[in-house]
C-alpha angles and dihedrals in degrees: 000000000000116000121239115258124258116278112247116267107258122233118269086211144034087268149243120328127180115235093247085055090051098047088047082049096049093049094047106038120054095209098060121111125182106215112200096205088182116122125270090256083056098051090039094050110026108032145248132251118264122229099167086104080067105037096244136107127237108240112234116210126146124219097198130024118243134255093023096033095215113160110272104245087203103063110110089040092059090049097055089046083055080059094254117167120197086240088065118118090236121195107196122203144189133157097280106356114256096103092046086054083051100045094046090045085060100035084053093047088052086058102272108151098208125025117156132190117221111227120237087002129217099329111014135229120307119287119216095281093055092253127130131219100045111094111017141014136060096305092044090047080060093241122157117283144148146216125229 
């Protein structure tokens, strides 16, 4: 008798979206709310999205503290000051990825309903010449953004 197969590991967070799937989300639905969960110096030095075209604000929220990138233990409480309600469509960004992932698995976990991870994040993996920004992300989907 052969045993059923596992049954396949379900997803710790709304899931993956892509940043021009955000950006249509965030036009289209009035509880969405892009959280940047980058570090001060990020936000500072590389830039932040820009959501005045759609008359909304970026939230800005890191998930870890710079320098020492230990998770910020105030996190969820920040984000609850921002107004946030755990029936918010929540998109959640960092600069590749893998923080955001992070951020929306323990907001969901807290009881958020949608918390989304934004794929490839604000700037993208590196590129061959070890540079970001260039072939995937928010500022290579030529979506709005500014720098500080």
């Amino acid at each position: 008798m052969n045993a059923a197969p596992p049954a396949p590991a379900a997803l710790t967070y709304a899931g993956e979206i892509t940043p021009t799937q955000a950006w249509e989300r965030l036009s289209q639905e009035p509880n969405a709310k892009l959280v940047d969960v980058r570090t001060q110096a990020e936000w500072s030095f590389v830039g932040v999205p820009d959501l005045a075209p759609i008359d909304k604000q970026v939230l800005l929220v890191s998930w870890q503290v710079f320098p020492s990138m230990a998770r910020n233990d105030a996190f969820a409480a920040q984000l609850e000051g921002h107004g946030i309600r755990k029936d918010d469509v929540l998109l959640l960004l960092c600069r590749s990825g893998v923080r955001s992932k992070a951020a929306a698995e323990y907001l969901t976990a807290l009881g958020y309903q949608a918390a989304w991870n934004v794929t490839d994040g604000f700037e993208g993996p590196h590129d061959s010449q070890k540079h970001r920004g260039g072939q995937a992300g928010w500022k290579s989907s030529n979506l709005p953004w500014a720098q500080g």
